[in-house]
Backbone as XML, in Angstrom:
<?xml version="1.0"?>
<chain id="A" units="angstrom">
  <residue number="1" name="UNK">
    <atom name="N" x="0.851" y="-1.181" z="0.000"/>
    <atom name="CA" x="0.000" y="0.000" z="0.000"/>
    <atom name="C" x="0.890" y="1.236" z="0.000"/>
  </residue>
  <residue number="2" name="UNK">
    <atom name="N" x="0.263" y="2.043" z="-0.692"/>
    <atom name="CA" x="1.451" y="3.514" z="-0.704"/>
    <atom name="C" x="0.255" y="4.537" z="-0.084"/>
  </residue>
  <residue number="3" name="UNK">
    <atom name="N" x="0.859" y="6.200" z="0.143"/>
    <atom name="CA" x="0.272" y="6.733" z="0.498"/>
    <atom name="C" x="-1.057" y="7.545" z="-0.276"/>
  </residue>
  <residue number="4" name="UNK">
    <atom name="N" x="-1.637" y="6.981" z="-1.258"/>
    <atom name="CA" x="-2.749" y="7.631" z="-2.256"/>
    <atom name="C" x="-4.201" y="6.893" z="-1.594"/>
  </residue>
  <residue number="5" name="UNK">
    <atom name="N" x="-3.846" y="5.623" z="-1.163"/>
    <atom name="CA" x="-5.338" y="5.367" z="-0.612"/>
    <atom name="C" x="-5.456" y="6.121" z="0.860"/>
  </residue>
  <residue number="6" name="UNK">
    <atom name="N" x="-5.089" y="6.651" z="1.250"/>
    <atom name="CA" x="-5.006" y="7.391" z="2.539"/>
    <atom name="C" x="-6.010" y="8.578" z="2.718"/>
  </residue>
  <residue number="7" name="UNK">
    <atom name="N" x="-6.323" y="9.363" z="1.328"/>
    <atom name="CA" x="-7.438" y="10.393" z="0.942"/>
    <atom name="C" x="-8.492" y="9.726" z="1.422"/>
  </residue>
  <residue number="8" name="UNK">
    <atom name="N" x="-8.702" y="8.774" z="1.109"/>
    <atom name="CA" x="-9.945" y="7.769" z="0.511"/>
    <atom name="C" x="-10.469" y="7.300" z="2.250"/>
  </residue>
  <residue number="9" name="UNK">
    <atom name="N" x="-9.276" y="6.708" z="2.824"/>
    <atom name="CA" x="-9.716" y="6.409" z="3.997"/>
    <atom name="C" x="-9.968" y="7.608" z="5.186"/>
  </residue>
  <residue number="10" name="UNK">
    <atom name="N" x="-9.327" y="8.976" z="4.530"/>
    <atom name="CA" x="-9.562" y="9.882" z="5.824"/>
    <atom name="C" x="-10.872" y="10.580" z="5.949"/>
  </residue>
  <residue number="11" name="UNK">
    <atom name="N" x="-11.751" y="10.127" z="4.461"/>
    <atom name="CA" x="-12.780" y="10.821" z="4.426"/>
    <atom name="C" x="-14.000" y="10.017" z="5.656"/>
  </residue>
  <residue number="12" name="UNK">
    <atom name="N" x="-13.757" y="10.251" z="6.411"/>
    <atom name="CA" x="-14.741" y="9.682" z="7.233"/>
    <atom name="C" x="-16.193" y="10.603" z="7.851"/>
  </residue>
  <residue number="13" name="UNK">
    <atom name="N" x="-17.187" y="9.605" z="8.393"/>
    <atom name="CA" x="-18.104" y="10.619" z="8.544"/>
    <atom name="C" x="-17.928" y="10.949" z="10.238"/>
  </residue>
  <residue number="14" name="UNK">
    <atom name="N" x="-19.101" y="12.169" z="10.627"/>
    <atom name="CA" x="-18.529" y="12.923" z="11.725"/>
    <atom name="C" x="-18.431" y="12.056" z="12.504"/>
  </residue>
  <residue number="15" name="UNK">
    <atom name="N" x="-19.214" y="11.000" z="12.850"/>
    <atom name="CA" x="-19.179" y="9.850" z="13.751"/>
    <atom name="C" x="-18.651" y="8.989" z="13.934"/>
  </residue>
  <residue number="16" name="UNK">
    <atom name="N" x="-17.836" y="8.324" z="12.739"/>
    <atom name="CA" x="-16.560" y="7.487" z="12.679"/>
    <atom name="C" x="-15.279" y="8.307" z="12.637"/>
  </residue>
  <residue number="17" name="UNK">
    <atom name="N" x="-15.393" y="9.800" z="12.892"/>
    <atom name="CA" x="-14.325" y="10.261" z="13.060"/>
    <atom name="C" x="-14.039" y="10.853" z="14.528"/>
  </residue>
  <residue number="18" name="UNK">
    <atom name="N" x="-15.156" y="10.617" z="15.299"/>
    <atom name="CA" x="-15.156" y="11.069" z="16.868"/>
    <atom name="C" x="-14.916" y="9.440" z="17.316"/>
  </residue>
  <residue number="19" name="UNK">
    <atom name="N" x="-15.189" y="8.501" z="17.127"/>
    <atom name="CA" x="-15.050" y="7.012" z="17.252"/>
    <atom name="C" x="-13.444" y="7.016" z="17.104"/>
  </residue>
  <residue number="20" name="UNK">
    <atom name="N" x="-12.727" y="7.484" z="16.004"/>
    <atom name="CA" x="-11.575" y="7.460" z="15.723"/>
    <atom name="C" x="-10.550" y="8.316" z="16.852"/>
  </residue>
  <residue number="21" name="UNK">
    <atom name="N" x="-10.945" y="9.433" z="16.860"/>
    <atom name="CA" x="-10.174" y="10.156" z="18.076"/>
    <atom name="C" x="-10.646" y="9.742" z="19.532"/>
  </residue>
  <residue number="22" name="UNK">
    <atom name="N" x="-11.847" y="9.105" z="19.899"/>
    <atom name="CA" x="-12.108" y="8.355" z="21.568"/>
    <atom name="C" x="-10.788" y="7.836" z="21.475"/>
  </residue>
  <residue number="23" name="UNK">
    <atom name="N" x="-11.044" y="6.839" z="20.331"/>
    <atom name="CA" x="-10.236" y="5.595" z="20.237"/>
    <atom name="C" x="-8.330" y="6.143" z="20.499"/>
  </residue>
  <residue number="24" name="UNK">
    <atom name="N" x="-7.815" y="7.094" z="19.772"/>
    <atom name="CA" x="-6.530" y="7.719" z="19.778"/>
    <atom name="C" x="-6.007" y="8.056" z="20.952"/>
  </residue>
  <residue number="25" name="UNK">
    <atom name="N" x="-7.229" y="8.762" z="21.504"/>
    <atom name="CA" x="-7.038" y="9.881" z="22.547"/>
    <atom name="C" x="-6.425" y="8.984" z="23.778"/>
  </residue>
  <residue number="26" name="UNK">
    <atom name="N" x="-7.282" y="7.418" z="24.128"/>
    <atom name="CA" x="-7.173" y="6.291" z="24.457"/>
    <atom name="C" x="-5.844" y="5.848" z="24.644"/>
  </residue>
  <residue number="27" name="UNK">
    <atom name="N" x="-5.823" y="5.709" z="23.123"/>
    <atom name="CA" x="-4.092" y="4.940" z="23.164"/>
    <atom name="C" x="-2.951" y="5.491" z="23.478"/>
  </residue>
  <residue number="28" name="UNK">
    <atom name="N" x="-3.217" y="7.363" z="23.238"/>
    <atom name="CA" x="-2.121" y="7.980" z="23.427"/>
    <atom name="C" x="-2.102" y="7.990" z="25.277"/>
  </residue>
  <residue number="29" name="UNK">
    <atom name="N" x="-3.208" y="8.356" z="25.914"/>
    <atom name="CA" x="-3.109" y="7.873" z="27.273"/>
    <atom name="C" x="-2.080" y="6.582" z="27.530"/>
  </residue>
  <residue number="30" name="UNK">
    <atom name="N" x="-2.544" y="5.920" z="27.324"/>
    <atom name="CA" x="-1.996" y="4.782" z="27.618"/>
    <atom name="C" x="-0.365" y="4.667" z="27.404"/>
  </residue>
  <residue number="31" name="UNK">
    <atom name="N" x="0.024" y="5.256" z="26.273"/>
    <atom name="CA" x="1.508" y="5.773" z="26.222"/>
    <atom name="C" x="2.167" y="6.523" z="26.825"/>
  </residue>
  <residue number="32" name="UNK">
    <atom name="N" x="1.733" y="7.074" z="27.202"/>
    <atom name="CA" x="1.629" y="8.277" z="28.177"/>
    <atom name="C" x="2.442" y="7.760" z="29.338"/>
  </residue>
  <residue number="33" name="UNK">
    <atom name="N" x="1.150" y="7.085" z="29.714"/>
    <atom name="CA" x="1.138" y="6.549" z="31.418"/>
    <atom name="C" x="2.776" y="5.279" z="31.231"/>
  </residue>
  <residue number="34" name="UNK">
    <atom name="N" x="2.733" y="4.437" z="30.336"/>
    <atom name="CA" x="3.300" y="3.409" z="30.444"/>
    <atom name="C" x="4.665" y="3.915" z="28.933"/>
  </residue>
  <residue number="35" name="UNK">
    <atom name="N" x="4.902" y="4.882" z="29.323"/>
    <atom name="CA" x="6.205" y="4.908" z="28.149"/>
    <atom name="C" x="7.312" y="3.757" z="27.837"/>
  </residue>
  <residue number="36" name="UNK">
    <atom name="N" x="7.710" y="3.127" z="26.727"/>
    <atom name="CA" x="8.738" y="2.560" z="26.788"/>
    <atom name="C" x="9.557" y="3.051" z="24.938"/>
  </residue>
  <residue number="37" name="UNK">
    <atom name="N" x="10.766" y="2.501" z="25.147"/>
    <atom name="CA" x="11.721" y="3.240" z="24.186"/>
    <atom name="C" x="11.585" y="2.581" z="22.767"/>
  </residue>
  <residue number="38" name="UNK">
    <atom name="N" x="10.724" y="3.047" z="21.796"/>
    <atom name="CA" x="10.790" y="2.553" z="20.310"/>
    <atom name="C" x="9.204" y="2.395" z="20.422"/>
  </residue>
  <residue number="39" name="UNK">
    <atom name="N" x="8.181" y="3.008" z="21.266"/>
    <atom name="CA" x="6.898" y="2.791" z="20.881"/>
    <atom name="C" x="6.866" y="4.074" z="19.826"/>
  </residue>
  <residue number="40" name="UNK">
    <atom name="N" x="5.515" y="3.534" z="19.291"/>
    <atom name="CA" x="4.881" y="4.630" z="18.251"/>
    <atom name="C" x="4.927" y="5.916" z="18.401"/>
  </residue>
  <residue number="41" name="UNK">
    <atom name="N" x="5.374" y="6.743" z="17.495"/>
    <atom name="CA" x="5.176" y="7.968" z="18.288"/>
    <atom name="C" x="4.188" y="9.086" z="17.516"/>
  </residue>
  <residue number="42" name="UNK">
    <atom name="N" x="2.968" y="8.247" z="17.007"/>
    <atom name="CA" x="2.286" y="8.866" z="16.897"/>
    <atom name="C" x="1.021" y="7.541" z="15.832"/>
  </residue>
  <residue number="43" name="UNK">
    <atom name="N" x="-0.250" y="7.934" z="16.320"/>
    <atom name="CA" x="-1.173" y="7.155" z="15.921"/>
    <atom name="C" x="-2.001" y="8.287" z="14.873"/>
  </residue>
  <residue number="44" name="UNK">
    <atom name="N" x="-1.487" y="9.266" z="14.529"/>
    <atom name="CA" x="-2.387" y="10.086" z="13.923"/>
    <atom name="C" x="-1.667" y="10.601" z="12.369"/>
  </residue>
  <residue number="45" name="UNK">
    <atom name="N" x="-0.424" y="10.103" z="12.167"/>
    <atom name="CA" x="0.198" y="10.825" z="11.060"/>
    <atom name="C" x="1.011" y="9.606" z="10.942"/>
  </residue>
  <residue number="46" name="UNK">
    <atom name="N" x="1.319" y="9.019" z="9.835"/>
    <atom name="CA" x="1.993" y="7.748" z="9.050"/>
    <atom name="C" x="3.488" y="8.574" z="8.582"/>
  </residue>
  <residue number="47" name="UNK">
    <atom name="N" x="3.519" y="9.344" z="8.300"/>
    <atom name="CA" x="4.594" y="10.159" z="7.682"/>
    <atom name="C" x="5.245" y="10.711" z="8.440"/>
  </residue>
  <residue number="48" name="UNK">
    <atom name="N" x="4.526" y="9.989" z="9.842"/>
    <atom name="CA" x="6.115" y="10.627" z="11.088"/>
    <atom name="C" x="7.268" y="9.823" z="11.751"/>
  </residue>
  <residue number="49" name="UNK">
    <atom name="N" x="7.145" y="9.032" z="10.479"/>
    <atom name="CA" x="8.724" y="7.770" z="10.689"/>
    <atom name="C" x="7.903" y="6.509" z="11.249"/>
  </residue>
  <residue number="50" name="UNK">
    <atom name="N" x="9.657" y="6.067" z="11.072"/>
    <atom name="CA" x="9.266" y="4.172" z="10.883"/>
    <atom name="C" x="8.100" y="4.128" z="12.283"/>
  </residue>
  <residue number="51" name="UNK">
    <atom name="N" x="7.524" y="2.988" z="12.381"/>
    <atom name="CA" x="6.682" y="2.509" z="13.578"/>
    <atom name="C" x="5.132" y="3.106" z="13.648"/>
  </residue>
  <residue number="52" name="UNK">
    <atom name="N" x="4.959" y="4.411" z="13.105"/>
    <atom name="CA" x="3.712" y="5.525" z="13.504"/>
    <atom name="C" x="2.519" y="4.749" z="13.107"/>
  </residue>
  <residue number="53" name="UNK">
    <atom name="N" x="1.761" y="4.887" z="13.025"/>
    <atom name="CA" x="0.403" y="4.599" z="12.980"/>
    <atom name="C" x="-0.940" y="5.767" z="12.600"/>
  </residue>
  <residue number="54" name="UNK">
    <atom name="N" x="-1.928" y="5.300" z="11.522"/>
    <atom name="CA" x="-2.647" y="5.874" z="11.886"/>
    <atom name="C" x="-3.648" y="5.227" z="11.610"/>
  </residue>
  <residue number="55" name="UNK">
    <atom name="N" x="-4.728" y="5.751" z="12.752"/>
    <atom name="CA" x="-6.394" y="4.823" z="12.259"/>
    <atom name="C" x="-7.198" y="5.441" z="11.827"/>
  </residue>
  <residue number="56" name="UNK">
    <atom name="N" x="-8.074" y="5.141" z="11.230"/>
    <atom name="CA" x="-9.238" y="5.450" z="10.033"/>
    <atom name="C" x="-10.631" y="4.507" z="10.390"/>
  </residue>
  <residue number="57" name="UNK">
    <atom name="N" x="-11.488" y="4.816" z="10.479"/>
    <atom name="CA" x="-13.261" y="4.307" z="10.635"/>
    <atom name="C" x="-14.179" y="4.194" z="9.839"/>
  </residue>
  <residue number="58" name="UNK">
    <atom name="N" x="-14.480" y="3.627" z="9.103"/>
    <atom name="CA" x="-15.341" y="3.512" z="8.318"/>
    <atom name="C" x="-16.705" y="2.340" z="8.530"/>
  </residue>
  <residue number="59" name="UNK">
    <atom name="N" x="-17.671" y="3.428" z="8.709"/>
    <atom name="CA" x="-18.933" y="2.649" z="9.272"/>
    <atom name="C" x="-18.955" y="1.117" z="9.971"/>
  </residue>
  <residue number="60" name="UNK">
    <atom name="N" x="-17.693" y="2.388" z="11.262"/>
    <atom name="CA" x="-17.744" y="1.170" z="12.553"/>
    <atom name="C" x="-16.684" y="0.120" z="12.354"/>
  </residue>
  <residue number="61" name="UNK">
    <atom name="N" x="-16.471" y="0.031" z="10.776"/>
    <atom name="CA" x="-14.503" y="-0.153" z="10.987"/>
    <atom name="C" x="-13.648" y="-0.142" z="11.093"/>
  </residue>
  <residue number="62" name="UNK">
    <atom name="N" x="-12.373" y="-0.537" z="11.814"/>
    <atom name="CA" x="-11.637" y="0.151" z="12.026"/>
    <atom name="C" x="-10.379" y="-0.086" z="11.915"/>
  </residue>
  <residue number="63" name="UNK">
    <atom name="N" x="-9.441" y="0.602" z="10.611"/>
    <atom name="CA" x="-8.638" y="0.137" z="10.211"/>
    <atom name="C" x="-6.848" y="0.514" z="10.700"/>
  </residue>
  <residue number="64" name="UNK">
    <atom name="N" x="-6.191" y="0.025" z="11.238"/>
    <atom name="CA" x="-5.017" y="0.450" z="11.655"/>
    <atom name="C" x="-3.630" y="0.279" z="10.706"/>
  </residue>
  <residue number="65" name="UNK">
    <atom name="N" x="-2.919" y="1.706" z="9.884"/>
    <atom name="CA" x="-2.127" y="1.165" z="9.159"/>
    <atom name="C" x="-0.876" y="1.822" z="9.832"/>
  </residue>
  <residue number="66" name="UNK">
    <atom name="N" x="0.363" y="1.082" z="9.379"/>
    <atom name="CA" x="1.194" y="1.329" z="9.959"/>
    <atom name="C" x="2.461" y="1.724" z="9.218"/>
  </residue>
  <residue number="67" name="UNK">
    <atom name="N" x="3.556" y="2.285" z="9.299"/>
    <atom name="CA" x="4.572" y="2.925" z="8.281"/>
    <atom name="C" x="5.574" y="1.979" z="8.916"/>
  </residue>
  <residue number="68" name="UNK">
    <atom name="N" x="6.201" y="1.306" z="7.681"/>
    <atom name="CA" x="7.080" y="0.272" z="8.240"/>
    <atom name="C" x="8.102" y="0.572" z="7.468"/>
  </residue>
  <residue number="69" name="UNK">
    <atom name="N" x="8.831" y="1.857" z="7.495"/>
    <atom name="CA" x="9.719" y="1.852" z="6.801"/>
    <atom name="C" x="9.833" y="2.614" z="5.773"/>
  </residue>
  <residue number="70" name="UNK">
    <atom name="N" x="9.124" y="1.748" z="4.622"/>
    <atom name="CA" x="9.161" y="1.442" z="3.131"/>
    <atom name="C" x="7.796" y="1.371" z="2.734"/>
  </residue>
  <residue number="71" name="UNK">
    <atom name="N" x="6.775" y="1.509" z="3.279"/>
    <atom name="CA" x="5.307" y="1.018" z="2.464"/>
    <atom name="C" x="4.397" y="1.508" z="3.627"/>
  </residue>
  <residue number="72" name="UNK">
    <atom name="N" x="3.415" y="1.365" z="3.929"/>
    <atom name="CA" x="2.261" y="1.018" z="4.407"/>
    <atom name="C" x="1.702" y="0.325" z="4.896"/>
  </residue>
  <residue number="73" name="UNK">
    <atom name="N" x="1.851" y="-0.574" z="5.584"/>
    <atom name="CA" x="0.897" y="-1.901" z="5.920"/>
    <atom name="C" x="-0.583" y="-1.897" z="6.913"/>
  </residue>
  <residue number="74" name="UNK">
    <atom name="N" x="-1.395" y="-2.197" z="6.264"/>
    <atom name="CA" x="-2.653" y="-2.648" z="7.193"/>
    <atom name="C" x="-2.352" y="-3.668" z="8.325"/>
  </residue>
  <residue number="75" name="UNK">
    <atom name="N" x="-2.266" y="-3.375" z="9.798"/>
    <atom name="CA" x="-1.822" y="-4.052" z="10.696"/>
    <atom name="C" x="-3.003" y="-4.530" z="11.246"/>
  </residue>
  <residue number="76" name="UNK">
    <atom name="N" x="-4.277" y="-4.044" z="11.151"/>
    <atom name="CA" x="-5.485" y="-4.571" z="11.873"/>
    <atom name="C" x="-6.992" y="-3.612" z="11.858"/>
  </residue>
  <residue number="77" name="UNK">
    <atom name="N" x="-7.663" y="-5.082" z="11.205"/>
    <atom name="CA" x="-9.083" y="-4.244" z="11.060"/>
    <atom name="C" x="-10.285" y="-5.127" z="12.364"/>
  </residue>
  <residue number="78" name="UNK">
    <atom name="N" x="-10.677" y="-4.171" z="12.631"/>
    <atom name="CA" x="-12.116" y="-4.514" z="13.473"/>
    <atom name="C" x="-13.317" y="-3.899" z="13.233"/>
  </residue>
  <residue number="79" name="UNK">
    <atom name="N" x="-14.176" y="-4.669" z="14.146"/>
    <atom name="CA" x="-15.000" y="-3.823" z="13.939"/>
    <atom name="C" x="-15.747" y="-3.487" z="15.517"/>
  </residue>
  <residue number="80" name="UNK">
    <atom name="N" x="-15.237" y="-3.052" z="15.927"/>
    <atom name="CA" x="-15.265" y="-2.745" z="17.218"/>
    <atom name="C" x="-14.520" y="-1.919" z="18.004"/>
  </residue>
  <residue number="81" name="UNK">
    <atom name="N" x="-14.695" y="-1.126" z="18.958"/>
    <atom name="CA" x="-13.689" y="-0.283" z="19.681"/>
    <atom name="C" x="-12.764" y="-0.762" z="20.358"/>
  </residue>
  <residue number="82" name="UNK">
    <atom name="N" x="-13.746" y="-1.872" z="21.418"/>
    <atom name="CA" x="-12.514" y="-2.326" z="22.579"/>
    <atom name="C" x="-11.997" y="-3.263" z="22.166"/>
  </residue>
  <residue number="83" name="UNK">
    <atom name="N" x="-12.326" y="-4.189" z="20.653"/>
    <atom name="CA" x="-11.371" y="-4.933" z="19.934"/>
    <atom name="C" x="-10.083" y="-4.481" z="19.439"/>
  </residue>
  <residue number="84" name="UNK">
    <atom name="N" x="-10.908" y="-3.259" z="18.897"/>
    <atom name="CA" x="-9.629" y="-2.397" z="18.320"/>
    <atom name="C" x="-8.532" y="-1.712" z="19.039"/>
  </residue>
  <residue number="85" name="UNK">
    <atom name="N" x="-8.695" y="-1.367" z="20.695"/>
    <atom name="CA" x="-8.107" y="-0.882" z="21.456"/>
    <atom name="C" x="-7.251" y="-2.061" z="22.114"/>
  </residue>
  <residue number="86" name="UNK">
    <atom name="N" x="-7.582" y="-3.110" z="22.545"/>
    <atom name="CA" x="-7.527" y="-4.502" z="22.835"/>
    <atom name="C" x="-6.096" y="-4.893" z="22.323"/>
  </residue>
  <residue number="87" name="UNK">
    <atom name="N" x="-6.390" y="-5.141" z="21.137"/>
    <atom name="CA" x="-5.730" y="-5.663" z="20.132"/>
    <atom name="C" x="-4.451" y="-4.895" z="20.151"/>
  </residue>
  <residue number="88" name="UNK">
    <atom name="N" x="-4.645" y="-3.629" z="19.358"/>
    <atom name="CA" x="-3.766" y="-2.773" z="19.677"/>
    <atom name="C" x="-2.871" y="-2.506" z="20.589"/>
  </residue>
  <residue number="89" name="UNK">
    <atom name="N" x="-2.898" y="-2.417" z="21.770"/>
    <atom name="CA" x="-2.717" y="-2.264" z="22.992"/>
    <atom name="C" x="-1.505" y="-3.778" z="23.173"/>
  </residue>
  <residue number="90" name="UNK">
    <atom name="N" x="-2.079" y="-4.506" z="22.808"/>
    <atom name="CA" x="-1.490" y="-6.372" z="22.761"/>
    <atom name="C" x="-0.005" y="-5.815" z="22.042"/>
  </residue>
  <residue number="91" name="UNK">
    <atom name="N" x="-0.255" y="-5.357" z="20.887"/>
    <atom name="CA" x="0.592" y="-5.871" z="20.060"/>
    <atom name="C" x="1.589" y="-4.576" z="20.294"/>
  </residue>
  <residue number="92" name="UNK">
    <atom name="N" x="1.126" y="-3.501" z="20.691"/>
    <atom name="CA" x="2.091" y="-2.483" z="20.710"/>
    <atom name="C" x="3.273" y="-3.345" z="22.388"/>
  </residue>
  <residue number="93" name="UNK">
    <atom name="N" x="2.581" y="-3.451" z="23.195"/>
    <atom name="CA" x="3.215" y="-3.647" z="24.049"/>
    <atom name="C" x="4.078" y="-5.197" z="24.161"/>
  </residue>
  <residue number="94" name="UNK">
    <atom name="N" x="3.243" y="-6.130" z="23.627"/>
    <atom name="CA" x="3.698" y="-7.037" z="23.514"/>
    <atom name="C" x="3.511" y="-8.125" z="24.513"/>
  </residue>
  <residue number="95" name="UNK">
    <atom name="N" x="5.323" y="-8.642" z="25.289"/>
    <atom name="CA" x="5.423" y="-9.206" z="26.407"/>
    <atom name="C" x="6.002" y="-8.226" z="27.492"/>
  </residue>
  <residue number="96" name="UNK">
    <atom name="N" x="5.835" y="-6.858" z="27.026"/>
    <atom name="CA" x="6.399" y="-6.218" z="28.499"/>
    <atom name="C" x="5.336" y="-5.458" z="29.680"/>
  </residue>
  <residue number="97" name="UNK">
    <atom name="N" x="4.082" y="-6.025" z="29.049"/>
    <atom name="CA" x="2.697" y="-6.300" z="30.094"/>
    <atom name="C" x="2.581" y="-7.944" z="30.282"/>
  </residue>
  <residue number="98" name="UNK">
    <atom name="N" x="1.822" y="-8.109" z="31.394"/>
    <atom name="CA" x="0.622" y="-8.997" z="30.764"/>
    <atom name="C" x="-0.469" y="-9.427" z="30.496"/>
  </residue>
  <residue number="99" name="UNK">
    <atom name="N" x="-0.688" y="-10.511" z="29.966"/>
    <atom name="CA" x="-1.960" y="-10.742" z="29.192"/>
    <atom name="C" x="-3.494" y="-9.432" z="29.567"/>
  </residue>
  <residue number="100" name="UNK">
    <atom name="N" x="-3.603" y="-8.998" z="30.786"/>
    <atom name="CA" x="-4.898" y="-8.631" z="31.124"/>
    <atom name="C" x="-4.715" y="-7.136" z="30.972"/>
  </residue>
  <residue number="101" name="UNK">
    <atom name="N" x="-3.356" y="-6.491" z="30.625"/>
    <atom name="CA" x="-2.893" y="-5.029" z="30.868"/>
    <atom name="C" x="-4.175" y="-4.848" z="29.158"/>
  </residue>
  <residue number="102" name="UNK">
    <atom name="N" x="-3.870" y="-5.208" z="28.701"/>
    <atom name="CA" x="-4.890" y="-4.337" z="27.536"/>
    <atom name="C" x="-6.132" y="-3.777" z="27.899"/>
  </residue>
  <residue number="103" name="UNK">
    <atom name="N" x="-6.946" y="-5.007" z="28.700"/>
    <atom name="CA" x="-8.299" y="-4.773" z="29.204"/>
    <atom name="C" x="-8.729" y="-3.796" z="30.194"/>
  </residue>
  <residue number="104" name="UNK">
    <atom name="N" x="-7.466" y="-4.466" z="30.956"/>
    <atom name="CA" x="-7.479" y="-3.334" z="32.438"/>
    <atom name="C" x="-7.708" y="-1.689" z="32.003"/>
  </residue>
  <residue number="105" name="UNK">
    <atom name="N" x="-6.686" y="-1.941" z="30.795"/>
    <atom name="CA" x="-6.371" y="-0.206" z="30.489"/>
    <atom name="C" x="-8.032" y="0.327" z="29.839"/>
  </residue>
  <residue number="106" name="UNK">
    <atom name="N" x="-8.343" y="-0.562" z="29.060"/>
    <atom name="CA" x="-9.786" y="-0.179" z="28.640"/>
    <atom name="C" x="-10.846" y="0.089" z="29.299"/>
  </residue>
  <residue number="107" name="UNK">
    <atom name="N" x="-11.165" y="-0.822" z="30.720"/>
    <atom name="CA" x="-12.170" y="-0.921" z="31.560"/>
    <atom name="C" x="-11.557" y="1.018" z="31.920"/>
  </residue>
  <residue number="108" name="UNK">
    <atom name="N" x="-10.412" y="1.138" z="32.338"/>
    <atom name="CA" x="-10.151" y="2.155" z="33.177"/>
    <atom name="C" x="-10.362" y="3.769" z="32.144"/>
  </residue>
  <residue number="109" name="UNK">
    <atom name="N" x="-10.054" y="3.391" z="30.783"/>
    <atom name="CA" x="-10.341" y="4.582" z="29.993"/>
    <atom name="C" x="-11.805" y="4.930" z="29.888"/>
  </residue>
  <residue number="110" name="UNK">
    <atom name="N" x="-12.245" y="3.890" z="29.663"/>
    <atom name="CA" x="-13.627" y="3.848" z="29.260"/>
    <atom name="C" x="-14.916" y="3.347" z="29.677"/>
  </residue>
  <residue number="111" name="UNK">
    <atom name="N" x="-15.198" y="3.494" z="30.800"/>
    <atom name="CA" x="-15.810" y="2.710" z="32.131"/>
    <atom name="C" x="-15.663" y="4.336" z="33.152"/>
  </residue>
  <residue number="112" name="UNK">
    <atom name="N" x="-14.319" y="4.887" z="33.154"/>
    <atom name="CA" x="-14.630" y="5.767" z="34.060"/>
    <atom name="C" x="-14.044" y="5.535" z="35.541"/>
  </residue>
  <residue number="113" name="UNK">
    <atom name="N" x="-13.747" y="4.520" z="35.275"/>
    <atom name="CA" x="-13.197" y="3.674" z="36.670"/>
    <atom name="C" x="-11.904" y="3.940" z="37.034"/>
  </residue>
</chain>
């Protein structure tokens, strides 16, 4: 994937684009709180070096691509929030949580708790 389908996916509507920033606002918390050295440093702009990320919504999907370098890659689609946060959350961190740190972080963003 190069950067021309990227128009296409940013056109989102107002509601998959407030879905999109809950969802950001989320993860960047979570980076925040739990910094470590070579995470993403940014979920909102692809063109800000290797690792970045950005997500896109489209009627409740939700697509995560990632700049690896050299290309583009689609790293993960859902269709769901706390899948998508979930997931995310898994793979950014890896093994230096465990298993339940994704959820925990979700119940606590988004729950209010």
């Amino acid at each position: 994937m190069n950067y021309a389908p990227l128009e296409e996916l940013n056109n989102m509507s107002d509601n998959d684009a407030q879905l999109c920033e809950e969802l950001i606002s989320a993860l960047e918390t979570v980076l925040e709180r739990e910094p470590f050295k070579n995470m993403p440093r940014s979920f909102r702009f692809l063109g800000a070096g290797y690792g970045c990320m950005q997500i896109f919504c489209s009627n409740g999907l939700f697509k995560v691509l990632r700049n690896n370098g050299q290309d583009i890659d689609v790293i993960l689609e859902c269709d769901d929030i706390e899948k998508t946060f979930c997931k995310l959350i898994s793979m950014i961190y890896g093994t230096r949580k465990p298993d339940s740190f994704a959820h925990e972080q979700y119940d606590q963003l988004f729950s209010g708790s």
